[in-house]
C-alpha positions as CSV (number, residue, x, y, z in Angstrom):
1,X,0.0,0.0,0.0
2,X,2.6,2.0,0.4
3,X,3.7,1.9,-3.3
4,X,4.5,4.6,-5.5
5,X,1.6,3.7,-7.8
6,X,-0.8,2.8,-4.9
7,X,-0.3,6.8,-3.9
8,X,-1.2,7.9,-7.7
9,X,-4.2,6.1,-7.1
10,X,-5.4,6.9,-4.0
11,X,-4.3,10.7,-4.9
12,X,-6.9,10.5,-8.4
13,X,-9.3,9.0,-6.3
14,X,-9.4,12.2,-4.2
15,X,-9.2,14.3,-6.7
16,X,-12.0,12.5,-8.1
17,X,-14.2,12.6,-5.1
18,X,-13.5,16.2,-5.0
19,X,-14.7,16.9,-8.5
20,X,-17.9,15.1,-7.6
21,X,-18.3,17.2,-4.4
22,X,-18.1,20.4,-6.6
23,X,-20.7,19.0,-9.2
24,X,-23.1,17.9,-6.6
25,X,-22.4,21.4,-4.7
26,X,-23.6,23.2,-7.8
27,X,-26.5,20.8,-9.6
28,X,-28.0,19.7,-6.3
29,X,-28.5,23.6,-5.3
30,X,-32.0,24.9,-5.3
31,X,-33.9,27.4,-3.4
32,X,-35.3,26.7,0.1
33,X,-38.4,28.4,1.2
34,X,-38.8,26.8,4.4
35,X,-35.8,26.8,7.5
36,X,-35.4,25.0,10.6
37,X,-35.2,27.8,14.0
38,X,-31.8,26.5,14.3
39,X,-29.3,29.1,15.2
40,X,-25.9,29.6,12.9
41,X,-22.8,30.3,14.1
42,X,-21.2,33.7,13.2
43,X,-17.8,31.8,12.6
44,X,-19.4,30.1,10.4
45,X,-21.2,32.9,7.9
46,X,-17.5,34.8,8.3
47,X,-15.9,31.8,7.3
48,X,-18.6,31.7,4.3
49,X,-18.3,35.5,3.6
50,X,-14.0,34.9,3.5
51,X,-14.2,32.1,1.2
52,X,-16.7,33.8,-1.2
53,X,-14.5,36.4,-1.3
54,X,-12.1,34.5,-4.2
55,X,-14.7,35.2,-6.8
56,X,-13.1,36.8,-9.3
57,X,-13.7,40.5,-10.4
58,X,-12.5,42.8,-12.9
59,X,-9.4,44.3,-12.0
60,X,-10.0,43.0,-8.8
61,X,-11.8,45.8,-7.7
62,X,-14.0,43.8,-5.1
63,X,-16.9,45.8,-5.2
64,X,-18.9,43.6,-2.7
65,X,-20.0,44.3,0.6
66,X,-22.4,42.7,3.0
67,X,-25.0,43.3,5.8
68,X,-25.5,40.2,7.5
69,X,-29.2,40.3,10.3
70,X,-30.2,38.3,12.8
71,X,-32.3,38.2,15.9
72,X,-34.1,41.2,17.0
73,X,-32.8,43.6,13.7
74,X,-34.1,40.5,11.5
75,X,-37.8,41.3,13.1
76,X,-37.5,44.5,13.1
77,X,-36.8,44.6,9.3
78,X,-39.4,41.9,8.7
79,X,-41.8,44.3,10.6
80,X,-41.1,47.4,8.9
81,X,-41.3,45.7,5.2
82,X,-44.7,44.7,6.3
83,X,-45.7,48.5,7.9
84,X,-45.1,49.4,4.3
85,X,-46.8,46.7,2.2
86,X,-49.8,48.0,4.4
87,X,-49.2,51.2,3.9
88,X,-48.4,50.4,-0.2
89,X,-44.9,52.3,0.3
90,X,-43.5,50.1,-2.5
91,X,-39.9,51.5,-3.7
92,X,-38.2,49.5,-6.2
93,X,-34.3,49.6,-5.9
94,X,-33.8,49.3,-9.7
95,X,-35.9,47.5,-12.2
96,X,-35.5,43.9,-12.5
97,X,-37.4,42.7,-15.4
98,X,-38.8,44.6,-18.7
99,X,-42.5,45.2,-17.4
100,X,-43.8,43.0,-20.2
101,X,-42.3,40.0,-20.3
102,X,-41.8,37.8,-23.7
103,X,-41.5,34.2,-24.4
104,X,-39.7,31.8,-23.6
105,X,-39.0,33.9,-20.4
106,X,-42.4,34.2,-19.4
107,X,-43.4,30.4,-19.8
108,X,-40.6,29.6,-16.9
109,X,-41.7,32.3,-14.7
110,X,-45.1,31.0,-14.7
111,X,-44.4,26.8,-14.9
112,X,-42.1,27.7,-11.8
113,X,-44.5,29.7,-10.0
114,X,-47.5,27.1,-10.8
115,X,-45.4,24.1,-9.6
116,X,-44.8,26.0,-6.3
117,X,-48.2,26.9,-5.6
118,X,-48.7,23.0,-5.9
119,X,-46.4,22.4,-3.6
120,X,-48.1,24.9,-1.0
121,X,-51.7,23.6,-1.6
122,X,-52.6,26.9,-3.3
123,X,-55.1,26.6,-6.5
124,X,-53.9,29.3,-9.3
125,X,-56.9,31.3,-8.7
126,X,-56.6,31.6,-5.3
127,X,-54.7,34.8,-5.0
128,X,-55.3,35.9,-1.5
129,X,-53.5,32.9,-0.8
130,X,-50.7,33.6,-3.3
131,X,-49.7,37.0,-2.2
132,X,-49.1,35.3,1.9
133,X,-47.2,32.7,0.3
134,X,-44.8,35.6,-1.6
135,X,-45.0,37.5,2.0
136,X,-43.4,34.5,3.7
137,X,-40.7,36.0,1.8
138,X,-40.1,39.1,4.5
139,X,-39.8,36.3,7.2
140,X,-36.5,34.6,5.3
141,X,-38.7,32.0,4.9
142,X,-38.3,31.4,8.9
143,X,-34.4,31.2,8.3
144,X,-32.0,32.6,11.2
145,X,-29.5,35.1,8.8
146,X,-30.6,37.5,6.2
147,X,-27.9,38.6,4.0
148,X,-28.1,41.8,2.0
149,X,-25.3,42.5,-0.7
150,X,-24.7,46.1,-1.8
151,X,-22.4,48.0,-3.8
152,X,-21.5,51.3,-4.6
153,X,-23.8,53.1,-6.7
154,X,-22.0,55.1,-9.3
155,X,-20.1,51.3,-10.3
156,X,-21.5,49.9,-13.5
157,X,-22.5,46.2,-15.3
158,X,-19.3,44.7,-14.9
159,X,-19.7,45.3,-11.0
160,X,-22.8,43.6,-11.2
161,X,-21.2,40.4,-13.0
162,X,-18.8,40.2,-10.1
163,X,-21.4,40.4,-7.6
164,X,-23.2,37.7,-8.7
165,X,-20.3,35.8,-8.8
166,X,-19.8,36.4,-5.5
167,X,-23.1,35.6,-4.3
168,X,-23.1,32.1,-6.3
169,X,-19.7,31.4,-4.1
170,X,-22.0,32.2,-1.1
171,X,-24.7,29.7,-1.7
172,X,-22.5,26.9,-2.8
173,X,-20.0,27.1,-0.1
174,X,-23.1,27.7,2.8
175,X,-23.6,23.7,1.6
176,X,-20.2,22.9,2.6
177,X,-21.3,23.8,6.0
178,X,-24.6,21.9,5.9
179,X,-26.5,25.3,5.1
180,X,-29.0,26.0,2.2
181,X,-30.1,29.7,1.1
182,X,-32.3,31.4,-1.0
183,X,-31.6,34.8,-3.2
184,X,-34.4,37.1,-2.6
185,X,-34.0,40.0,-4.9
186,X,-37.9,41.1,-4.0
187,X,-36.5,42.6,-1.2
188,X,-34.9,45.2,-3.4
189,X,-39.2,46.2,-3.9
190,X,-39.0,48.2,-0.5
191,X,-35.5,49.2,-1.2
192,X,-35.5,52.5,0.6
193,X,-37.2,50.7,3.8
194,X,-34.4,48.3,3.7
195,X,-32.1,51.6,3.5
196,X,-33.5,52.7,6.5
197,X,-33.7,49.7,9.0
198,X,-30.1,48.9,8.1
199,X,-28.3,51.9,7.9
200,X,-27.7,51.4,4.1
201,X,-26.2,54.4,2.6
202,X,-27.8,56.2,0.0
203,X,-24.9,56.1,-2.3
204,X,-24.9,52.3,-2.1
205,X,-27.5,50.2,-4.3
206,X,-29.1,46.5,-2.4
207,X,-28.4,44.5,-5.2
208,X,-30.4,41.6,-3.4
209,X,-31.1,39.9,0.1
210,X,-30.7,36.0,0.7
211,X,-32.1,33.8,3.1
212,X,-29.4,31.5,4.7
213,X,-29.9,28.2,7.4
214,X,-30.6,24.9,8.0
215,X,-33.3,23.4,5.1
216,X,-36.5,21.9,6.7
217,X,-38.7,19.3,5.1
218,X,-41.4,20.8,3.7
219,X,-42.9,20.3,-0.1
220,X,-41.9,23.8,-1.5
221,X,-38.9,22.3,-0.5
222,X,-38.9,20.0,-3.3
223,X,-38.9,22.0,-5.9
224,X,-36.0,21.5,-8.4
225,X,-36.8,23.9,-11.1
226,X,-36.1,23.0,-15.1
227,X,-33.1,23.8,-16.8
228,X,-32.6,24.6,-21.1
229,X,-30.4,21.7,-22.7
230,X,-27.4,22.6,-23.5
């Protein structure tokens, strides 16, 4: 065993496991809409927040920063997002989508949003039931840590490509940890109430928040949405 061509082996077979853990990292990823209480250790999201920080970025200008809630701040935000949903205070941080919405995009937004409403027990034209299953959205979807990435405003698209690079790194190393997420970019539709609760300055855009813990069982769990051939 302790042969030179024994060592080659066993050193391909951890390379080989290693690729696997890095596909099944990636493919097996899908966005959890339903957390366990379960507290997570700062060390840990720091740890996440370091590693993440290897995505590349053009000229390696690092444009990302982060606001990480939890606890009492977490509430507080989640209360203030609903004061304003009451109080129709919508404020979009920047357009996400053309307001009309052409094929084939719009065919996946809706087969996606149909197949969850399934998975929740909610019929298509039951929309009062709909719009508290998108609020469960301001609750992180029960999870412990909110995560809220922002840039500077005045940077432009190539910022944005490095920031959701960075964000990807987030969400496949949280695995690595035993963690799942979920990118929320509707809260970025009460962005200046998000400004506000967090101390956000004006001169910095929310790019998108993200819901971050430990995955319960639950059918919207299930979900695995469809992907284009390649």
């Amino acid at each position: 065993k302790n042969s030179p061509s024994a060592k080659v082996k066993l050193q391909n077979l951890k390379k080989s496991e290693l690729k696997m853990n890095v596909t099944q990292a990636i493919t097996e990823r899908h966005s959890i809409r339903r957390f366990l209480p379960k507290e997570v250790s700062p060390d840990i999201i720091k740890k996440i927040l370091t590693d993440a920080s290897r995505a590349p970025s053009g000229t390696n200008t690092q444009p990302w920063k982060v606001t990480c809630v939890t606890g009492e701040k977490k509430e507080q935000l989640s209360r203030a997002i609903s004061d304003a949903i009451k109080n129709d205070q919508a404020n979009l941080e920047y357009q996400y989508m053309p307001s009309k919405l052409r094929e084939p995009y719009i065919s996946r937004k809706r087969k996606v949003g149909y197949t969850l409403y399934e998975l929740y027990g909610i019929s298509r034209d039951d929309y009062p039931a709909r719009k508290q299953a998108m609020l469960r959205n301001f609750e992180f979807f029960g999870a412990p840590v909110g995560l809220f990435f922002r840039m500077d405003r005045d940077l432009l698209y190539g910022s944005w490509l490095d920031m959701g690079m960075f964000m990807q790194n987030v969400m496949i190393l949280a695995r690595a940890h035993g963690l799942e997420s979920c990118p929320q970019q509707a809260w970025c539709e009460f962005g200046s109430t998000v400004h506000k609760v967090l101390d956000i300055p004006e001169d910095e855009i929310i790019i998108s928040g993200m819901s971050l813990g430990y995955a319960a069982k639950a059918p919207e769990n299930t979900l695995i949405s469809e992907r284009v051939d390649v």
